[in-house]
N, C-alpha and C positions, 0 to 999 in steps of 0.2 A: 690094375694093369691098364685098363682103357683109359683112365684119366693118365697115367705117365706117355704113352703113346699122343693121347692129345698135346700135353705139354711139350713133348720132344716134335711135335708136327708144327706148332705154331711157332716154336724156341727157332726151329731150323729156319723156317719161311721166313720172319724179322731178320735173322741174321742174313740171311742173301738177298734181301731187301734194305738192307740198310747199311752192309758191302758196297752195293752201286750206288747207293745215296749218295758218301761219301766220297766214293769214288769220282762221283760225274754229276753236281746240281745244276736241271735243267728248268729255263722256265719255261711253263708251257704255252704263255704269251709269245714267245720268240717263235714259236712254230706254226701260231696263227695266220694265217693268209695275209691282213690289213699290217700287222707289227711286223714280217717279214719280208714284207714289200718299204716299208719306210726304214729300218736299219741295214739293211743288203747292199752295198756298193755293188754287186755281182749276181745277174738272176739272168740264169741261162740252162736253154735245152740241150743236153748233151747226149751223144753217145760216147759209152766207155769202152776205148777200143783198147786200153792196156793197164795190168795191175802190176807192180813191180816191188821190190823192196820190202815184201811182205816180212812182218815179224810179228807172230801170233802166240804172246803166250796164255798162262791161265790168267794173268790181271792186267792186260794191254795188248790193243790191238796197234798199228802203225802199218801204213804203205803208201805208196806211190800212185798216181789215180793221171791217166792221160785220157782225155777225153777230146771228142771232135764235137763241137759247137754247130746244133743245127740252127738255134735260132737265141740272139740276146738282148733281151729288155731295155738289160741295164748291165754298165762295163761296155770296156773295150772287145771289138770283134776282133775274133784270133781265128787263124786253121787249128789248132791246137791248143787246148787249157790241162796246163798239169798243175792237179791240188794234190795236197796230203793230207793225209788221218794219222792220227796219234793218240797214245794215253791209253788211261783208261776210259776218255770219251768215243776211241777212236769207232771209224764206222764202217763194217765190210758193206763192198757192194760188188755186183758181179759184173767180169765183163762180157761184152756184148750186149747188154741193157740199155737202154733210156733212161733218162731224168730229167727234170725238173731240181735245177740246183739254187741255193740262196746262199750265199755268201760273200765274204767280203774278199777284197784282191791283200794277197797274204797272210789268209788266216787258214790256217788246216781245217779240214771236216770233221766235224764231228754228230756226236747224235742229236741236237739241242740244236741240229739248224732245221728249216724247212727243207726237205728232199724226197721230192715224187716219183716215186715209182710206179706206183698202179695210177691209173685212170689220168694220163698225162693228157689227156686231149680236155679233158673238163679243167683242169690247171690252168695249160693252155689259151684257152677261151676264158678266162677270168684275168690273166694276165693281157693278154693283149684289149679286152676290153678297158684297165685298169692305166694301159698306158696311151692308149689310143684318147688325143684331145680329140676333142669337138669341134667339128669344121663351123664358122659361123654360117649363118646361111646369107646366101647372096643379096644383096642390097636390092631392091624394086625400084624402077625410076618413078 
């Protein structure tokens, strides 16, 4: 009895683990600080002041994501950024939050990108280090 229990424990875990495999291959390079700073056309602080268009079923998520731009790296400055999520990569997030977002201009959110939520101030300060050139220093007569 205890070994069929084990078997139907580990049988179950693979299968909803290997469900979202399929579902959604992410690479975990893509979510690193250095590879998401060099493939991102779009890296911006946002709050999300609106969710729309929600369609949540059991194998996809999809919605509408409007957000106010506090501060941007990289991209065009807007009053307003609406992205969307889809799929089964798609990615809830809540509004009234901050982020920290990486993406490119026209491509939906998903989970497989970089996006901060907790600790945005340490982000923050590695980003703006990251973009921040070096002033030469002033020439001596």
């Amino acid at each position: 009895m205890r070994l069929l229990t084990t078997f139907l424990l580990v049988s179950t875990l693979l299968l909803l683990a290997s469900g979202e495999a399929i579902g959604c291959k992410c690479s975990i390079q893509a979510r690193e600080f250095n590879s998401a700073v060099k493939i991102n056309s779009l890296i911006f602080l946002g709050k999300l002041v609106q969710v729309s268009q929600v369609n949540d079923s059991s194998t996809s998520f999809s919605a509408t994501y409007r957000f106010v731009p506090l501060k941007t790296w990289r991209g065009q400055p807007a009053d307003t950024l609406t992205l969307h999520t889809g799929s089964s990569c798609g990615i809830r997030l809540v509004a009234g939050s901050t982020y920290v977002l990486y993406t490119n201009s026209g491509q939906d959110l998903h989970i497989c990108q970089r996006i901060v939520s907790r600790n945005t101030q340490a982000e923050i300060k590695k980003l703006d280090s990251y973009f921040v050139k070096p002033r030469p220093l002033p020439k001596r007569p």
